[in-house]
C-alpha positions in Angstrom: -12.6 -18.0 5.4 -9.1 -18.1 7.2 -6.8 -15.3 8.7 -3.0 -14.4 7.4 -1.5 -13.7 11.1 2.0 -13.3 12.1 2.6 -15.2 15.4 6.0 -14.0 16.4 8.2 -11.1 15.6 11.4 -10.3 16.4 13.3 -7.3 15.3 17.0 -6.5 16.0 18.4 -2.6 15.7 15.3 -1.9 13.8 15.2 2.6 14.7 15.0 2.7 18.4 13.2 -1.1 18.6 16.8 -2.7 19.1 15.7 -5.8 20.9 11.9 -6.5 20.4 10.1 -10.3 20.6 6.6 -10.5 20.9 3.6 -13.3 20.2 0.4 -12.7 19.6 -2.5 -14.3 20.8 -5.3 -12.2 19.6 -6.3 -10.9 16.3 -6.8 -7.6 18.2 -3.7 -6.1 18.8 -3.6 -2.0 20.5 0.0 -0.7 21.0 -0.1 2.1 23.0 2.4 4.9 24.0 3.4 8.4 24.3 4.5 10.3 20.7 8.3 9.1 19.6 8.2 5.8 21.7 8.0 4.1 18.3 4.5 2.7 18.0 4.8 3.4 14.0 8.2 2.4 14.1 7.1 -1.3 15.1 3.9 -0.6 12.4 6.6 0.0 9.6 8.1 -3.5 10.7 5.1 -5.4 9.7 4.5 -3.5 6.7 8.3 -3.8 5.6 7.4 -7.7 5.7 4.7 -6.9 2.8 6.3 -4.3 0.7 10.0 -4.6 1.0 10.4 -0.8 1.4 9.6 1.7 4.1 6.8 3.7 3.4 8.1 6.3 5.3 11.4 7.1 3.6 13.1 6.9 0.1 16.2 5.3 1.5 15.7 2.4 3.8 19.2 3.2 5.4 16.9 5.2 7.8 16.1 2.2 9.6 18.7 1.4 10.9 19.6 2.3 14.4 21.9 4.6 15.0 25.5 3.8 14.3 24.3 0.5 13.4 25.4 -1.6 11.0 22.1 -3.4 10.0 18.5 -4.1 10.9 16.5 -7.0 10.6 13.3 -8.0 11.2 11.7 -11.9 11.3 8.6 -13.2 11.6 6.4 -16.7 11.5 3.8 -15.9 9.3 0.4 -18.6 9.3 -1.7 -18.4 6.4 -3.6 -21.0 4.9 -2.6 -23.6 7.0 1.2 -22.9 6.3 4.0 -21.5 8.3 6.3 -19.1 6.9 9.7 -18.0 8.2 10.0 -14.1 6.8 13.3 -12.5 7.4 14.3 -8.9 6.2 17.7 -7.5 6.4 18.5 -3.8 5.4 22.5 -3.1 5.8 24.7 -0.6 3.9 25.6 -3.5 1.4 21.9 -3.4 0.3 18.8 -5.7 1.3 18.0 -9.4 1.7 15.3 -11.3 2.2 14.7 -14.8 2.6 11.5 -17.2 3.3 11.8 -20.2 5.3 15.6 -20.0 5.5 15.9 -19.7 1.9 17.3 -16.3 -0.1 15.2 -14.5 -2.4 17.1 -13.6 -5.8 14.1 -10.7 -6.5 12.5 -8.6 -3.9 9.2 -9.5 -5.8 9.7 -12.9 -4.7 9.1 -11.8 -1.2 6.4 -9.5 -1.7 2.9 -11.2 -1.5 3.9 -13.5 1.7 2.3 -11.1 4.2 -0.1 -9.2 2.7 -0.3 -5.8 4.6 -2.9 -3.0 4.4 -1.7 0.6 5.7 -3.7 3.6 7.6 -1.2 6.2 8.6 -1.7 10.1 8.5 0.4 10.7 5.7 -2.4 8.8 3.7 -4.3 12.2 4.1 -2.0 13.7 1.5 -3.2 11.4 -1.5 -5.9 13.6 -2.3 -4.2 16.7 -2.9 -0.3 14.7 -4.0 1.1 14.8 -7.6 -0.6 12.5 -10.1 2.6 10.0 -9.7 2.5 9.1 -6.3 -1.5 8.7 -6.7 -0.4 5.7 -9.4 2.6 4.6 -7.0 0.0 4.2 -4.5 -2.9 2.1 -6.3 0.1 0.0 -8.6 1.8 -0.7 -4.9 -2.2 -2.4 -4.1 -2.7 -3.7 -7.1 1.1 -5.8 -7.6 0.5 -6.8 -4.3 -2.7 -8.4 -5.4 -1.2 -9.6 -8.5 2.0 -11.0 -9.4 1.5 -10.8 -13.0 0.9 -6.7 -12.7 3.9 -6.4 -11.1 5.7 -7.9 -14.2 3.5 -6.1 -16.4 4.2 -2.5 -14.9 7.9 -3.2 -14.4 8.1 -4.1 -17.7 6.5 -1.5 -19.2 9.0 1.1 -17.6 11.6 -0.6 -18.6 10.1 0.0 -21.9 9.7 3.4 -21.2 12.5 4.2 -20.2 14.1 2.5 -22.7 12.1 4.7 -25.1 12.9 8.4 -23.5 16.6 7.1 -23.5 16.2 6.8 -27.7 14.4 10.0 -28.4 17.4 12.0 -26.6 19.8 10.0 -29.4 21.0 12.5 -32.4 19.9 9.8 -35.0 16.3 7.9 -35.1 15.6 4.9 -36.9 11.5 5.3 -37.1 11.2 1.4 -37.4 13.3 0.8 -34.1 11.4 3.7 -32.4 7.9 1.8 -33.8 9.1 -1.5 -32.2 9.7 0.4 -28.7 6.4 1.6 -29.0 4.2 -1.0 -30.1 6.2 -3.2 -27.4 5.0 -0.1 -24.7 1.7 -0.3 -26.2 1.2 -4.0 -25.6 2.2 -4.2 -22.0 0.2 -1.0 -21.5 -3.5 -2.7 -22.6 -3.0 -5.5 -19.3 -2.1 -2.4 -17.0 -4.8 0.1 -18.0 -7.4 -3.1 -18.1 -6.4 -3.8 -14.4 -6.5 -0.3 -13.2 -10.1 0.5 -14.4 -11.4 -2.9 -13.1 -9.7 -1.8 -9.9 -11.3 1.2 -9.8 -14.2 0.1 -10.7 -14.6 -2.6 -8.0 -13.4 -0.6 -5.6 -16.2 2.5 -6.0 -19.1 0.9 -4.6 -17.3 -0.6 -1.8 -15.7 2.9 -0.5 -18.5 4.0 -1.1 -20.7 1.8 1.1 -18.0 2.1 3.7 -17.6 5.9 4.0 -22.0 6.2 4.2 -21.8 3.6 7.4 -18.6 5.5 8.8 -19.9 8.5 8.3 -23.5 8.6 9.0 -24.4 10.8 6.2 -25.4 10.0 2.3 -22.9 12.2 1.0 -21.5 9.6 -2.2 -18.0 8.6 -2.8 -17.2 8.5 -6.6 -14.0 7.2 -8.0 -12.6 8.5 -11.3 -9.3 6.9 -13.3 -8.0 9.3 -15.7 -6.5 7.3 -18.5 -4.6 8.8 -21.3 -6.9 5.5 -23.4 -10.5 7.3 -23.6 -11.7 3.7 -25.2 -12.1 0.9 -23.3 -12.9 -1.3 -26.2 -10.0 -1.0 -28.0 -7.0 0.3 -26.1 -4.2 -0.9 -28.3 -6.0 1.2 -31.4 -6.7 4.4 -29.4 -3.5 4.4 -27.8 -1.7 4.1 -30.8 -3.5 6.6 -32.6 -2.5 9.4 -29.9 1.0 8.2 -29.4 0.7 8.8 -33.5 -0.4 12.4 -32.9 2.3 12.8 -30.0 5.4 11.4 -32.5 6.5 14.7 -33.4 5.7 16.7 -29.9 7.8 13.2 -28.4 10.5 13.7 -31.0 11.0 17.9 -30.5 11.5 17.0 -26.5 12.7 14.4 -26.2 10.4 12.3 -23.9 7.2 10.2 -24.1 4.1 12.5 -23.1 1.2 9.5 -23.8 1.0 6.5 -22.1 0.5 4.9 -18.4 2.5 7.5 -16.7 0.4 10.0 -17.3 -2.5 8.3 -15.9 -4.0 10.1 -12.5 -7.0 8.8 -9.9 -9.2 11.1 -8.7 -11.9 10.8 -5.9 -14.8 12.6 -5.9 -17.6 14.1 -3.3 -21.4 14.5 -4.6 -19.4 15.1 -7.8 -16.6 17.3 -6.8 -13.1 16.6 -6.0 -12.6 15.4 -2.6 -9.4 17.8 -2.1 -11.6 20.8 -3.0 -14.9 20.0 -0.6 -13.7 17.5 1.9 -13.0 18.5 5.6 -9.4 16.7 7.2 -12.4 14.8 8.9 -14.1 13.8 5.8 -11.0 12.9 4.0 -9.9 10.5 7.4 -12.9 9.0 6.5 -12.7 8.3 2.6 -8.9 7.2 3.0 -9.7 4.7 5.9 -13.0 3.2 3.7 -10.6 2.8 1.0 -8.5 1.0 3.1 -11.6 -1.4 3.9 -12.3 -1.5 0.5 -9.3 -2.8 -0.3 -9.0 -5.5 2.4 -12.5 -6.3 0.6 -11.4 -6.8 -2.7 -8.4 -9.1 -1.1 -10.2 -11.2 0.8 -12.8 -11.7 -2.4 -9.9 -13.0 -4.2 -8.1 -14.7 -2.0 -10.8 -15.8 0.7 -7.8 -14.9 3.5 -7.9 -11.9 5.2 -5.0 -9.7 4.8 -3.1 -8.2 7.9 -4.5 -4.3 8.7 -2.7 -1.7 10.3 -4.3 1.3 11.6 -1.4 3.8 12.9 -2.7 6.8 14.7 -6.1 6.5 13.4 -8.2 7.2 16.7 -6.4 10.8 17.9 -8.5 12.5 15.9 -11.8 10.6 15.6 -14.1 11.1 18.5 -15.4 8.2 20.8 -18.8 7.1 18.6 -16.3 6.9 15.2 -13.9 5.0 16.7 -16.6 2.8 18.1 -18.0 2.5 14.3 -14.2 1.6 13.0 -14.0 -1.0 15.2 -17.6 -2.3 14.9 -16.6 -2.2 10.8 -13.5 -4.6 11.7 -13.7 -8.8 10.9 -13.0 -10.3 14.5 -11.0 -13.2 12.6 -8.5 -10.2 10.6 -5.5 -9.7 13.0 -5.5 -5.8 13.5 -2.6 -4.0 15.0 -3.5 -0.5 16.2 -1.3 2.1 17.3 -3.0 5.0 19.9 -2.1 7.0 23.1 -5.2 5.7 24.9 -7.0 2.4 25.1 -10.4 3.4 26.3 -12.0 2.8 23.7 -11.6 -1.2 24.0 -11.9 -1.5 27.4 -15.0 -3.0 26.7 -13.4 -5.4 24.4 -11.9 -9.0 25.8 -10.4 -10.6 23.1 -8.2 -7.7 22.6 -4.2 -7.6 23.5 -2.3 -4.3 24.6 1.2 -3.4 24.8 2.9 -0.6 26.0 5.4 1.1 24.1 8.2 3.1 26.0 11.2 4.3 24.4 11.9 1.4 22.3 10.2 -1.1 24.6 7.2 -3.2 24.1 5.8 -4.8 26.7 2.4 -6.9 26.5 0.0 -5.9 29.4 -1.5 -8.8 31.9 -4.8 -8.5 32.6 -5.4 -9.0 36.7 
């Protein structure tokens, strides 16, 4: 089994990180700091190296520094025996990204380099957020997994869209429309397939993971909530009730069946998690998720992925954050952003750094 681990970062005008280099040594990384010294801002960084976005804003022109015309982050990446030199640069003009020195015409032919997975408190929020951003979140793990999902999913909205566009036109031809939809219909099958195999992978695992995090035998169920109710024969059944939807689709204007309706729901004994869970419990469930996923990666891939746990520990007390760590691969390269670090002090193959006001510096052990 190898390790995915970024070696060296450097990030220029990057929020208030405006001259940062750093190597690291161990797979164990603690960054620790007051609030707004930007410990998450150096977390968003390394995850901007996975997903090409922020996943803290809607426009990435909030990275920059102030005033600042751009901000760019780079990286040497090891995995699998191969070095990678990242670079992402966010301006006013737009993005661009390049791997070892050459440009990337897609931003999909970044993504999958460095493979990132994300605790941050706004993760809380899935549980009780709007169906969409539930599906933005497992499509975001799942593209990331798999190239060919990505394809699939962006073409299927283009379809869609493509689609809603046509049923707001004055005149329908019925056999164009069928084309659109029969085209929607095909790329639809691969996604659904993938997101109830997802799901259905991933519910044992979170499950085993929130039991031994939490200490109880409360069970973790999860639940994807297809607009397809058979499995067998998704192409049929969707076509059937896009069929029975025709006229409802026609009279306003917009496609009411299909993948973007789809939701995923966690459960609790059998009850929805954002009805019976404490803030504690649902800490808990995210951040076994999160395990589950770097799971499911690593079956695939055999390489672990890169985790990130931002502000995990402030609200976990010392035996939890004793069981997170004790749940972590020593060989997956961790980074882990806290106000304190007594709860590795026992640990020595573990590297701190202090952030102040923009500033990281690594600590030297006496």
């Amino acid at each position: 089994m190898v390790s995915m681990k970024i070696e060296k970062i450097k990030l220029r005008q990057f929020r208030n990180l405006n001259q940062v280099e750093l190597e690291f040594k161990n797979n164990l990384n603690i960054l620790v700091g007051n609030n707004g010294q930007g410990k998450t801002n150096f977390i968003e960084s390394i995850v901007y190296l996975s997903s090409g976005r922020s996943f803290r804003l809607g426009n990435d022109l909030g990275l920059l520094e102030d005033s600042k015309g751009f901000a760019r982050v780079d990286a040497l990446l090891k995995r699998k025996e191969e070095t990678y030199q990242l670079q992402a640069v966010i301006s006013n003009q737009g993005k661009y990204f390049e791997v070892n020195q050459k440009a990337c015409s897609l931003m999909s032919d970044f993504i999958g380099y460095c493979n990132v997975v994300l605790f941050n408190p706004d993760d809380l929020q899935f549980f009780s957020n709007t169906p969409k951003k539930r599906r933005r979140e497992i499509d975001f793990e799942l593209g990331k997994m798999s190239k060919m999902y990505m394809h699939r999913l962006s073409q299927a909205s283009k379809i869609l869209s493509e689609r809603n566009a046509y049923l707001k036109t004055h005149t329908i031809d019925t056999d164009y429309l069928s084309i659109l939809t029969e085209s929607l219909i095909e790329e639809s099958e691969y996604i659904i397939k993938s997101r109830q195999a997802m799901i259905k992978k991933l519910e044992p695992i979170v499950d085993e993971k929130y039991k031994f995090l939490s200490g109880s035998q409360a069970s973790i169920e999860l639940e994807y909530r297809s607009t397809c109710t058979n499995m067998e024969n998704i192409k049929d059944d969707l076509r059937g009730k896009m069929n029975q939807s025709l006229q409802r689709d026609l009279d306003f204007k917009m496609t009411h069946v299909g993948i973007h309706r789809d939701d995923f729901v966690f459960k609790m004994n059998g009850n929805m998690v954002v009805d019976v869970a404490s803030q504690g419990q649902k800490r808990l469930i995210i951040l076994a998720y999160k395990l589950a996923l770097v799971d499911m990666i690593v079956a695939k891939d055999h390489e672990f992925p890169i985790l990130c746990l931002d502000d995990l520990f402030s609200e976990l007390d010392k035996e939890k954050r004793a069981m997170v760590l004790k749940t972590l691969d020593p060989r997956m390269q961790v980074f882990v952003t806290t106000t304190d670090v007594e709860f590795v002090s026992q640990k020595e193959d573990v590297s701190v750094f202090t952030v102040v006001q923009g500033r990281i510096n690594e600590e030297v052990s006496a």
